[in-house]
C-alpha positions as CSV (number, residue, x, y, z in Angstrom):
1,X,131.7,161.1,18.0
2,X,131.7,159.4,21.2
3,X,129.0,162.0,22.9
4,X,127.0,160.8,20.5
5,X,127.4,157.2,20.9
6,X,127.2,157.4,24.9
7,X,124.2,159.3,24.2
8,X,122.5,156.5,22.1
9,X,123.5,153.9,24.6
10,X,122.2,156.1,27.0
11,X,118.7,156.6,25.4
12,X,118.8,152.7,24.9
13,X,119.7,151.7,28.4
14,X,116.3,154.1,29.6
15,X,114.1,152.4,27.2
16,X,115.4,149.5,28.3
17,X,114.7,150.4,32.0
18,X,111.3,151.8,31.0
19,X,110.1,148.6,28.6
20,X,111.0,146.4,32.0
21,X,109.6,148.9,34.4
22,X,106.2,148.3,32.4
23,X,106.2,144.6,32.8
24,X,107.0,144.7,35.8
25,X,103.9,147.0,36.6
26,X,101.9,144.9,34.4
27,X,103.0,141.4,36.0
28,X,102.3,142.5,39.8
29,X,99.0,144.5,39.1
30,X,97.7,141.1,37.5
31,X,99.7,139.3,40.7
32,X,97.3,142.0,43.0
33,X,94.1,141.3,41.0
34,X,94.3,137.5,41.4
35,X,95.2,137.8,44.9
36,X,92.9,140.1,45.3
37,X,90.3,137.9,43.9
38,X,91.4,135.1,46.2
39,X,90.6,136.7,49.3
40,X,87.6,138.2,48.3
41,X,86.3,135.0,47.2
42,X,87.7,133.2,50.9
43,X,86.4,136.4,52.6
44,X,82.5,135.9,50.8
45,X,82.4,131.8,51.8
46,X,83.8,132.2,55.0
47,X,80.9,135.2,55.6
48,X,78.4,132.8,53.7
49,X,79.0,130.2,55.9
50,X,78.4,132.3,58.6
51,X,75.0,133.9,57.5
52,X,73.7,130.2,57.3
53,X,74.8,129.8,60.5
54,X,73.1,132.9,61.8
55,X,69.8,132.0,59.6
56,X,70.0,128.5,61.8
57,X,69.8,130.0,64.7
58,X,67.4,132.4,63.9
59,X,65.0,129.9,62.7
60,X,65.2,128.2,66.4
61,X,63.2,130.7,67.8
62,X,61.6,132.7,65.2
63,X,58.6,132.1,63.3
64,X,56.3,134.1,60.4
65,X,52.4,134.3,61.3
66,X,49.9,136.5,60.0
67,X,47.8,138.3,61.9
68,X,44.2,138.9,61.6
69,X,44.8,141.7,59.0
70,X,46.8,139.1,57.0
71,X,50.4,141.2,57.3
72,X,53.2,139.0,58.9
73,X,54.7,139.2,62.1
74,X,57.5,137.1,63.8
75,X,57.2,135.5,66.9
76,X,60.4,134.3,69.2
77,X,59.4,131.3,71.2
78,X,62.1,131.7,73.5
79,X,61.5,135.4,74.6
80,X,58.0,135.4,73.6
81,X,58.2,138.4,71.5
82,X,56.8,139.3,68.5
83,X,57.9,142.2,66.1
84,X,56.8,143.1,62.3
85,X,60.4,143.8,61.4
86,X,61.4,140.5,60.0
87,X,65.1,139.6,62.0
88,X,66.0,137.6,58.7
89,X,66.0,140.5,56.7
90,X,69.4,141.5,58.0
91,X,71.4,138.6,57.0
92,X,73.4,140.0,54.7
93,X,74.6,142.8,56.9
94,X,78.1,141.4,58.8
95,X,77.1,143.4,61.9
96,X,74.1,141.8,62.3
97,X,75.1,138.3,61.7
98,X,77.8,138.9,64.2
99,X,75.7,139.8,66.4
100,X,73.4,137.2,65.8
101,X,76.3,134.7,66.7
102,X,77.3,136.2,69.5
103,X,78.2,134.2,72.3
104,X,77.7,130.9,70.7
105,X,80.9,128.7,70.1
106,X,82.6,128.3,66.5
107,X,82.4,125.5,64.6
108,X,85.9,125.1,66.4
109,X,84.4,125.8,69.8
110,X,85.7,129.4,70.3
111,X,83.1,131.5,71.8
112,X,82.9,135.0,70.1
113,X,85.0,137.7,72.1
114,X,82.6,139.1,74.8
115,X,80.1,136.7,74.5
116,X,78.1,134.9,77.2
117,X,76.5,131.2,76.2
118,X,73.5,132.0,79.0
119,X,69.8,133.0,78.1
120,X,68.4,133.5,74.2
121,X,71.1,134.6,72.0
122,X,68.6,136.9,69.8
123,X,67.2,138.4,73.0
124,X,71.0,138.9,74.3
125,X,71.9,140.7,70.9
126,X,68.6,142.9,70.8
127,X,66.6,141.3,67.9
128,X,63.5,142.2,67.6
129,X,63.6,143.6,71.0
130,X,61.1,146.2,70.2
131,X,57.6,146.8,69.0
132,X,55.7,144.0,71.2
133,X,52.2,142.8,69.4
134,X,48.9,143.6,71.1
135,X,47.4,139.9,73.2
136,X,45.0,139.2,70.5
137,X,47.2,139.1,67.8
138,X,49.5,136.9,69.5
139,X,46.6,134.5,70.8
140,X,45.5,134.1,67.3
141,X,48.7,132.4,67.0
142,X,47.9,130.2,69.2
């Protein structure tokens, strides 16, 4: 009798709970994976703009030469350094183009946190620091 019907309504009421429970689930994962996708894609043009930025500045004071083997080296005008490890290859690394950036004012005008505006920016963040060519490969250049 009654058991019985209390029971139903019972089993009803759970499936009920359960069918909205699901759609609930289903309706914020979907919610998640589009906000999800939002930031990512804010995140990825907000870091692309920055890597141009860094390439810019890059490109101020380095430059590609071969030297009299034919393999390419870089050359920083400002610092008057040269290295084989290519300080664009990095670009794509968020440390690096932070680094990079360091100490040069935002589009905004915010210097980076820690940063100083004096002397050569790659030189201050220790690109291509290392691994100085011999004379003759850098009179070549010249």
């Amino acid at each position: 009798g009654s058991s019985a019907v209390f029971y139903s309504k019972s089993l009803n009421k759970l499936a009920n709970f359960h069918k909205v429970k699901h759609r609930l689930e289903a309706r914020n994962e979907k919610v998640l994976a589009e906000k999800t996708a939002k930031i990512d894609a804010e995140t990825s043009a907000a870091f692309e703009k920055r890597r141009a930025r860094a390439e810019r500045v890059l490109s101020e004071s380095w430059a590609k030469y071969p030297d009299q083997e034919g393999y390419d080296y870089y050359y920083n005008s400002k610092t008057q350094e040269s290295t084989y490890d290519d300080p664009f290859a990095a670009l794509n690394d968020p440390t690096y183009v932070d680094q990079v950036l360091m100490g040069l004012p935002d589009d905004a005008g915010t210097v980076a946190v820690g940063g100083d505006q004096s002397g050569d920016v790659a030189a201050q963040a220790g690109i291509g620091a290392a691994q100085p060519q011999t004379d003759e490969r850098v009179e070549a250049v010249r």
